[in-house]
DOPAZA-45953 format. One record per residue (C-alpha): chain; x, y, z. Coordinates in steps of 0.2 Angstrom, whole numbers, plus 5000, padded with zeros to 4 digits. Layout:
N
('A',(X,Y,Z)),
...
This chain:
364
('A',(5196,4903,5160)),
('A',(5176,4903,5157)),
('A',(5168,4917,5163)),
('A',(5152,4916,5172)),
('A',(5137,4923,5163)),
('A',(5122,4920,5177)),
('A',(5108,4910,5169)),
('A',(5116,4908,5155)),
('A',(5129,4894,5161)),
('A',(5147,4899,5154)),
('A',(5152,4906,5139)),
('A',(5171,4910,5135)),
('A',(5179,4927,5138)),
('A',(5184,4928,5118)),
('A',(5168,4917,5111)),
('A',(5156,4932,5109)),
('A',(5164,4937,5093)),
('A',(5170,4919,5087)),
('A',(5160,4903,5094)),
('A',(5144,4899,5085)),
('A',(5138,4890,5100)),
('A',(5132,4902,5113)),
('A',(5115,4895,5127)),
('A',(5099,4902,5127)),
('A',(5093,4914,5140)),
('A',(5080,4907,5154)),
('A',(5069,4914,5164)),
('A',(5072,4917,5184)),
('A',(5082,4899,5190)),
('A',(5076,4885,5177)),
('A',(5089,4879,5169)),
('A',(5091,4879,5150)),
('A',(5098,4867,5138)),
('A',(5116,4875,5127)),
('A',(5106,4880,5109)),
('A',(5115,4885,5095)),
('A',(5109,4902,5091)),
('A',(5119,4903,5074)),
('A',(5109,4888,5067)),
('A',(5092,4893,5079)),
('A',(5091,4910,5070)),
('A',(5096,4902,5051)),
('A',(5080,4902,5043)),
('A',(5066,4917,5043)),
('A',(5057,4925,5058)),
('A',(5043,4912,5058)),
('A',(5058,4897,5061)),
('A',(5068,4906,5075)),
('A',(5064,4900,5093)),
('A',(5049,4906,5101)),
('A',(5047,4922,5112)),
('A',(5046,4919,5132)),
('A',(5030,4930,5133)),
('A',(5019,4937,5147)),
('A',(5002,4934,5153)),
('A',(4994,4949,5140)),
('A',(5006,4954,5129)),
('A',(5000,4952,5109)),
('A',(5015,4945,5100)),
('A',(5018,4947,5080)),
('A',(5032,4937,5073)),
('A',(5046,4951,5067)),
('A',(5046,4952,5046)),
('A',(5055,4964,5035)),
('A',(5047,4979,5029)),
('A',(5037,4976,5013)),
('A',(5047,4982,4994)),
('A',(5049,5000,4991)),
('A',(5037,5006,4979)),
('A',(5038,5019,4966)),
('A',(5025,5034,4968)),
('A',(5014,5035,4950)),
('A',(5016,5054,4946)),
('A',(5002,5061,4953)),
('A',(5008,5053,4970)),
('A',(5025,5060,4969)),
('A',(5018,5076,4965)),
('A',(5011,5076,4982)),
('A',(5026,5070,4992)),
('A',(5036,5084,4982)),
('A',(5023,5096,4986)),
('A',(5024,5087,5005)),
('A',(5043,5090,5006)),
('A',(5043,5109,5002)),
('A',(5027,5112,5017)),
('A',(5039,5100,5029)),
('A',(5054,5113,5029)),
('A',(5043,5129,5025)),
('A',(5043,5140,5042)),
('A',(5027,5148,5035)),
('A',(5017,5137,5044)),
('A',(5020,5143,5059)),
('A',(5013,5159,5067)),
('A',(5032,5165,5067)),
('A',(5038,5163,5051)),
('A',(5053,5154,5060)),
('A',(5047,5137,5065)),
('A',(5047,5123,5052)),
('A',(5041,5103,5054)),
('A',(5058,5100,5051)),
('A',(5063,5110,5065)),
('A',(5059,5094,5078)),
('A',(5058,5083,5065)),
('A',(5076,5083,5055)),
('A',(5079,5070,5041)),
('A',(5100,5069,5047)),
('A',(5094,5062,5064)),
('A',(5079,5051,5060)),
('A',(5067,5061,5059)),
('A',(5071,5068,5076)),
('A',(5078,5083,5085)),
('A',(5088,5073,5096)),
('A',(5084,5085,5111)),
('A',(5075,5077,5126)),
('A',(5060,5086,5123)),
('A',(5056,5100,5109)),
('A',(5055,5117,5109)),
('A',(5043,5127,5099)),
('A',(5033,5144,5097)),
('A',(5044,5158,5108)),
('A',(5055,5144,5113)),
('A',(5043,5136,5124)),
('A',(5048,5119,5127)),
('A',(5036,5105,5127)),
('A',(5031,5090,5137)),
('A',(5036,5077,5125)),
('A',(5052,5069,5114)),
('A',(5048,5073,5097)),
('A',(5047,5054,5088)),
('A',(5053,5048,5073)),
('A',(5043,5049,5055)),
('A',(5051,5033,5046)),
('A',(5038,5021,5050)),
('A',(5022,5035,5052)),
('A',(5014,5028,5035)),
('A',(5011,5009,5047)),
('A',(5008,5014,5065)),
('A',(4992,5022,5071)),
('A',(4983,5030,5077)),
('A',(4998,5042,5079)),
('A',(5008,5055,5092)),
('A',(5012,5048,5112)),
('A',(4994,5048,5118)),
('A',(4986,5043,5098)),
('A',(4976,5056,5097)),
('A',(4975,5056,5079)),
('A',(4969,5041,5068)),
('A',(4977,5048,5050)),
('A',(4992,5054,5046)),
('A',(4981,5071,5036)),
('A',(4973,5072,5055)),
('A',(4991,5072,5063)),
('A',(4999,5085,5051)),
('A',(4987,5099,5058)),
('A',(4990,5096,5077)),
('A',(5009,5103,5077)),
('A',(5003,5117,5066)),
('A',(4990,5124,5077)),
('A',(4997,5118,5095)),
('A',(5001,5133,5104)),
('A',(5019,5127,5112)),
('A',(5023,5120,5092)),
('A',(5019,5132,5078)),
('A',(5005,5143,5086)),
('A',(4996,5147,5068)),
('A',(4978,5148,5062)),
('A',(4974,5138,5050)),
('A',(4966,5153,5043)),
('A',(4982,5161,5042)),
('A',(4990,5147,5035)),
('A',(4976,5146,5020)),
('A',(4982,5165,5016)),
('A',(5000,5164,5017)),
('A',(5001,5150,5008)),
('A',(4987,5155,4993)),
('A',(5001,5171,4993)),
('A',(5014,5161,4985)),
('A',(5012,5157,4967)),
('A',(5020,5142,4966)),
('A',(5010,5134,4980)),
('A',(4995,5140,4971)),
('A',(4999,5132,4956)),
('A',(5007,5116,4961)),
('A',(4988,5113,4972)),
('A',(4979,5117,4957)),
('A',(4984,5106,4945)),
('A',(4981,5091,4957)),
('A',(4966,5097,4966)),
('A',(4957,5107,4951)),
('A',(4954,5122,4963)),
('A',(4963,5142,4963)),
('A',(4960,5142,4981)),
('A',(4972,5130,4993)),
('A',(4963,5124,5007)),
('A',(4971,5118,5027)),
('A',(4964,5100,5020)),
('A',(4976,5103,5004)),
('A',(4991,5105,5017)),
('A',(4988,5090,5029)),
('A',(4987,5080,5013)),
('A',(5003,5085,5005)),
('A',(5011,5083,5022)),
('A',(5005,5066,5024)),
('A',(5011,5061,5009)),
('A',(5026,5066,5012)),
('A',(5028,5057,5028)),
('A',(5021,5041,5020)),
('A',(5034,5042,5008)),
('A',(5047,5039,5021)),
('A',(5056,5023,5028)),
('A',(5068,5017,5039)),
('A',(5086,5013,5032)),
('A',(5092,4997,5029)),
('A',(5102,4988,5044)),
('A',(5109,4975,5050)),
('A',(5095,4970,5058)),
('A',(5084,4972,5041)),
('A',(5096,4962,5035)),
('A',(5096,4949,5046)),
('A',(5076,4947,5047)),
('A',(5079,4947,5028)),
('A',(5089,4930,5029)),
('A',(5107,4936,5029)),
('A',(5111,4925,5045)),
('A',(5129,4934,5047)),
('A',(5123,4950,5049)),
('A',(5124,4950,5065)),
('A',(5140,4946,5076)),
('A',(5138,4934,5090)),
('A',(5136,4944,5101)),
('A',(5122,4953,5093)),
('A',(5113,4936,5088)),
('A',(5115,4934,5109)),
('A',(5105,4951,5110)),
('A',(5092,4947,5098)),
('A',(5089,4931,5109)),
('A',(5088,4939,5124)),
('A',(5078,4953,5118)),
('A',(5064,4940,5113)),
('A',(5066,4928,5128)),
('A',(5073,4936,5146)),
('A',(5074,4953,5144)),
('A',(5056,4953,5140)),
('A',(5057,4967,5123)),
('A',(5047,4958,5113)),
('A',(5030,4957,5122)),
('A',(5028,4975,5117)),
('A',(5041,4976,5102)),
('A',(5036,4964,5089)),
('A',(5031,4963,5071)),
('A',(5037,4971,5057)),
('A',(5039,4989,5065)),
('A',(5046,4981,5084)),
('A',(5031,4991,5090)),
('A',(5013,4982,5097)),
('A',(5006,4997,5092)),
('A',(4998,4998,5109)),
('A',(4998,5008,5124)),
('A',(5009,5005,5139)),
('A',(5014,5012,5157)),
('A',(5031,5011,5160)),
('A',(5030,5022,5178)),
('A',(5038,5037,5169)),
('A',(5021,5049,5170)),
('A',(5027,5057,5186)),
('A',(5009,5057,5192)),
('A',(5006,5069,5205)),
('A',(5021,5079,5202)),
('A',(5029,5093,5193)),
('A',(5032,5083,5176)),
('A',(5016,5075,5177)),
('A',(5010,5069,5158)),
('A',(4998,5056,5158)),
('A',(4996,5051,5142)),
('A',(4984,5040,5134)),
('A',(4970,5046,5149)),
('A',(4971,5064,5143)),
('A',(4962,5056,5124)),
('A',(4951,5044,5131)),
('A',(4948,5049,5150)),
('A',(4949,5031,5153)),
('A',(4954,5026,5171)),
('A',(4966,5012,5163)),
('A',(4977,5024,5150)),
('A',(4984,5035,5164)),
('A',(5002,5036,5162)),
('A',(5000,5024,5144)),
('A',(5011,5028,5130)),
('A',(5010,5020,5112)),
('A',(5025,5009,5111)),
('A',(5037,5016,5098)),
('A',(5044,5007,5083)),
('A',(5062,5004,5089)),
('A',(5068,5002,5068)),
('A',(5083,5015,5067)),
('A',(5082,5020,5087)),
('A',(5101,5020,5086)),
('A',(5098,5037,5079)),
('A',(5082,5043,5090)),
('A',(5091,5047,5107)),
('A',(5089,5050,5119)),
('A',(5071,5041,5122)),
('A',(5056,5038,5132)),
('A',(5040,5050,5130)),
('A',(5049,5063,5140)),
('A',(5068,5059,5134)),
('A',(5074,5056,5150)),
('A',(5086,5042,5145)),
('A',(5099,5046,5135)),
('A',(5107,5029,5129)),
('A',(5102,5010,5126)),
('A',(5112,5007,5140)),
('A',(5100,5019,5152)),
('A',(5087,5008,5143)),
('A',(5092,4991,5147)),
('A',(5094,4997,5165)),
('A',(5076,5005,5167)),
('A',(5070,4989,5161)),
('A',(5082,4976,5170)),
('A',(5077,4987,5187)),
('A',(5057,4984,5182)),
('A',(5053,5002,5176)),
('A',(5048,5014,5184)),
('A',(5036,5019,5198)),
('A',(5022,5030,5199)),
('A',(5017,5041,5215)),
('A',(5006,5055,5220)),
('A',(5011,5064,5236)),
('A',(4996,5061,5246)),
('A',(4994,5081,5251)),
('A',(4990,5083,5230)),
('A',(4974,5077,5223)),
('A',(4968,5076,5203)),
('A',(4955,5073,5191)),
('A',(4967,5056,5185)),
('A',(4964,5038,5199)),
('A',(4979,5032,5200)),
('A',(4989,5024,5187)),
('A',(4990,5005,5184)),
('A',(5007,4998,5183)),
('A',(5007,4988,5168)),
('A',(5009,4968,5171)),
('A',(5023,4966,5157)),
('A',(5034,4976,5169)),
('A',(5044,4966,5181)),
('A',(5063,4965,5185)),
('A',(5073,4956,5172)),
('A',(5089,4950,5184)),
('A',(5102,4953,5168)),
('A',(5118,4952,5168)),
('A',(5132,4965,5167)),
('A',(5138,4953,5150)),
('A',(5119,4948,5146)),
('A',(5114,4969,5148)),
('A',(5130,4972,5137)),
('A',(5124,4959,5125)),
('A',(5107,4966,5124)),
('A',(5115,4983,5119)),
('A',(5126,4977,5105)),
('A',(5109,4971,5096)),
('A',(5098,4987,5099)),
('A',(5113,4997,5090)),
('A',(5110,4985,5074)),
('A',(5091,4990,5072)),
């Protein structure tokens, strides 16, 4: 017997994995026409059907990542130099504390904790993010507060809940080590290593790294049965009634822009607010840069503060409309209140449509 699917008309109980003709998802009550998504989603990005987008939202058509290149020798000499900073404790005021402490290459680039901990196990505000795509998306960090990747490489270093050095005391431990010293000679022509010397090697590094290939790389790629039919479903929902793609698009699934998903707890013990504490802007309260979601499978758990642990919790927050901001009116700040953001609104998914939607963020 059929099995209702909402909006989506009916769709039989076994056809997810086996029929190539599944229907397309529609907004609130218009009805839709049957679309076959097999042969919809056949050609590249630029063929597939168009996103359902909201008033505001700046849309780039998903694309693969461009070729791997190979680093001349004086570049890889730089990443190799990079790597050895990244899981060198001496940069922290400990002697215990690595970038790879928060950041581990096993889980993405993560630490799969809901948010880090640091110098004298203090533990910070925010999830520590990936560092597969941080050669493409700036400016860089939650709130962007830096524009480079050299800028960013110095903040964890010197942040008093991170690594807690001087980059005084970073110059000399590092100039103590003759391997250091050498390596930095031959490519900058100085004895002496410089704090600019180790944000550069450090970027480098970082720019040398990229996502893992998917089955949703694939896909965009032109391999049209990478994805299952149930997964195919969840791409289509992700760009039409679930709403993802006003904020994840293009080649990273990331606008690159700031949002407020009601998660800044304004007012309140947790309170972060984001973007506002840059720019002092009364708009970027509670705004967050959108993340890239390539290899989010192995990110977890997510949000800014790593309050949700699954896609599942995911797809919830945003099928009940995100979240909500308050300030208890006995409290009063420096921040106006936040502005929830108008891409936000419930989605009315399905238990089968949510399930759907699920299947396809695992592939990315």
């Amino acid at each position: 017997m059929p099995r209702a699917l909402g909006v989506l008309g009916w769709l039989p109980h076994a056809s997810l994995a086996a029929s190539a003709l599944l229907f397309a998802a529609a907004v609130g009550a218009r009805a839709v026409e049957p679309v076959d998504l097999r042969a919809a989603y056949s050609g590249t990005p630029g063929s597939w059907p168009r996103p359902q987008l909201r008033p505001g939202a700046v849309f780039e058509e998903f694309a693969p990542l461009p070729p791997r290149t190979t680093p001349d020798a004086r570049e890889a000499k730089w990443i190799e130099l990079g790597a050895k900073l990244f899981d060198d404790p001496r940069l922290s005021a400990s002697g215990q504390i690595a970038c790879a402490s928060c950041h581990a290459a096993e889980l993405a680039f993560t630490d799969a904790l809901r948010t880090s901990f640091g110098h004298d196990r203090q533990r910070g505000r925010r999830n520590s993010q990936g560092l597969l795509v941080t050669r493409w998306i700036t400016p860089l960090f939650w709130d962007g507060r830096a524009a480079t990747l050299e800028e960013q490489a110095l903040h964890p270093i010197t942040d008093g809940k991170e690594m807690a050095a001087e980059l005084a005391d970073v110059e000399q431990r590092m100039n103590a080590v003759p391997e250091y010293r050498e390596a930095f000679a031959a490519l900058t022509g100085r004895s002496a290593i410089r704090r600019g010397d180790v944000a550069d090697a450090l970027a480098a590094f970082q720019r040398s790294l990229r996502p893992r290939g998917t089955r949703f790389s694939r896909f965009v790629a032109g391999d049209n049965r990478a994805l299952d039919d149930r997964q195919l479903l969840g791409l289509h929902l992700f760009r039409t009634k679930a709403g993802c793609a006003n904020c994840h698009n293009g080649m990273l699934l990331s606008d690159r822009r700031f949002h407020n998903l009601g998660l800044s707890f304004y007012g309140r013990a947790r309170e972060d607010l984001g973007r506002w504490e840059v720019t002092r802007l009364p708009e970027d309260v509670g705004r967050f840069r959108t993340p890239s979601l390539l290899n989010a499978g192995r990110t977890a758990p997510y949000m800014h503060n790593g309050l949700l642990r699954s896609f599942a919790n995911v797809v919830a927050f945003y099928n009940a409309g995100g979240g909500r901001d308050r300030r208890p009116s006995a409290l009063e700040g420096d921040a106006p209140q936040p502005t929830p953001d108008p891409l936000l609104a419930p989605l009315h998914l399905t238990r089968e449509e949510q399930e759907a939607l699920v299947a396809f963020l695992e592939t990315l």
